[in-house]
C-alpha positions in Angstrom: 12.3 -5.1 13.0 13.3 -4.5 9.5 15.0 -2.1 8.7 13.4 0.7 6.0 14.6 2.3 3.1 12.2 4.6 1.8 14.5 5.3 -1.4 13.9 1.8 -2.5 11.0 1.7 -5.1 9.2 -1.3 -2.9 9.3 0.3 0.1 6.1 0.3 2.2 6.6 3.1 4.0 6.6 5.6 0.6 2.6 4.5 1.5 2.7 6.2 4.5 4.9 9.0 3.6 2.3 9.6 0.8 -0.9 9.8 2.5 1.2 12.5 5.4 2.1 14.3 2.3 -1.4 15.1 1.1 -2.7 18.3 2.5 -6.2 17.4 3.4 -4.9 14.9 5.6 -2.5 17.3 7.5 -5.5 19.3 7.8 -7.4 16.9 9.1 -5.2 15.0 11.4 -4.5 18.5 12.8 -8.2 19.3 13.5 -8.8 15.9 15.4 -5.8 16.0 17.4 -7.9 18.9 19.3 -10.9 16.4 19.5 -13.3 14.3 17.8 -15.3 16.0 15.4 -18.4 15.5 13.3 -17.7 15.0 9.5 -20.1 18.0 8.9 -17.9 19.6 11.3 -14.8 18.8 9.6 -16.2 19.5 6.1 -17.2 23.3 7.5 -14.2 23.7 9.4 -11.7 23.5 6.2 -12.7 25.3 3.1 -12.7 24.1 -0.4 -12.8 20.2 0.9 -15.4 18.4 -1.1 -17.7 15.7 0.7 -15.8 13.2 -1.5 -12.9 14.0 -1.0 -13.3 14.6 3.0 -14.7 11.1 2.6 -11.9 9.5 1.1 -9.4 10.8 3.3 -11.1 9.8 5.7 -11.2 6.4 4.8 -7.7 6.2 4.2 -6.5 7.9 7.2 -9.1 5.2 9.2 -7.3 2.3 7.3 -3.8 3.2 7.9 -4.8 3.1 11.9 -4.5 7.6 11.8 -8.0 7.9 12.5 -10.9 6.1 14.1 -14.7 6.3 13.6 -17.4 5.8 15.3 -20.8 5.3 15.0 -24.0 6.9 17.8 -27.0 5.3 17.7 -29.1 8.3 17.0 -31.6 9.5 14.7 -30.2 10.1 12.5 -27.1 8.1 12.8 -24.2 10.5 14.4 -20.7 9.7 13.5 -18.0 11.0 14.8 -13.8 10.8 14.3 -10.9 10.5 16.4 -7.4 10.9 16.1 -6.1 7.2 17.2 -3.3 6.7 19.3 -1.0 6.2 16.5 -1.8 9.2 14.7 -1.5 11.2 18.1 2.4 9.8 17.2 2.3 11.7 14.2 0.1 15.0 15.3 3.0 16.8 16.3 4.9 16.1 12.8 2.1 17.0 10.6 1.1 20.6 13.0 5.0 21.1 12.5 4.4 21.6 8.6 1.5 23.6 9.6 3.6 26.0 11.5 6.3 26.3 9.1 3.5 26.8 6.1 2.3 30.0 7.8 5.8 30.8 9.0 7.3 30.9 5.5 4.3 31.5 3.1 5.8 35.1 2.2 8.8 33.8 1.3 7.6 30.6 -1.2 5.5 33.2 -2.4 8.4 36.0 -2.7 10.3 33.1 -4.3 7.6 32.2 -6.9 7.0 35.7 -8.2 11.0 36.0 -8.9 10.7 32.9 -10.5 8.2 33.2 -12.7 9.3 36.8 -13.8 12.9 35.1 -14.9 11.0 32.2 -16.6 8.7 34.6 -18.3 11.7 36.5 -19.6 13.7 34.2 -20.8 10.3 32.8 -23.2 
């Protein structure tokens, strides 16, 4: 197995780090780790997620081995997505940074205000 360096310019695993990094994926790896879900589902369950976007992420999370989708033959077509067995690996990681999100919201946002109020004095 080689061994990574995710400092290094080349390194693959900056690919992985940056599709974990965007927050519609967290979201969405965190909805399906409670079970499969509809992409109407998933498009009402987190606001402000366009159908392209929802679609895209998606895709990529499906491609990277994250998610899986499948297809029921009904009229019209049903699909449906999973959380894989990989991305079960990384469901506790990514609800992790959902936890600590709501945990420390009031203090990024505490931090911000001070912030901005010294930036905006010093203009």
């Amino acid at each position: 197995m080689p061994a990574w360096n995710p400092y290094a310019s080349a390194c693959p695993t900056r690919l992985v780090l940056d599709r974990v990094a965007d927050k519609w994926a967290v979201l969405l790896l965190g909805l399906l780790a409670k079970g499969p879900m509809r992409f109407n589902q998933l498009r009402r369950e987190i606001e402000g997620l366009s159908q392209k976007v929802l679609s895209q992420t998606l895709k990529s999370l499906e491609r990277d081995g994250l998610v899986s989708r499948k297809a029921i033959p009904t009229v019209p077509v049903t699909v449906e997505y999973s959380i894989t067995p990989l991305g079960r690996t990384l469901a506790a990681t990514v609800d992790a940074l959902r936890v600590w999100a709501e945990t420390h919201i009031e203090d990024v946002l505490t931090a911000r205000k001070r912030y901005d109020a010294v930036a905006a004095s010093s203009v």
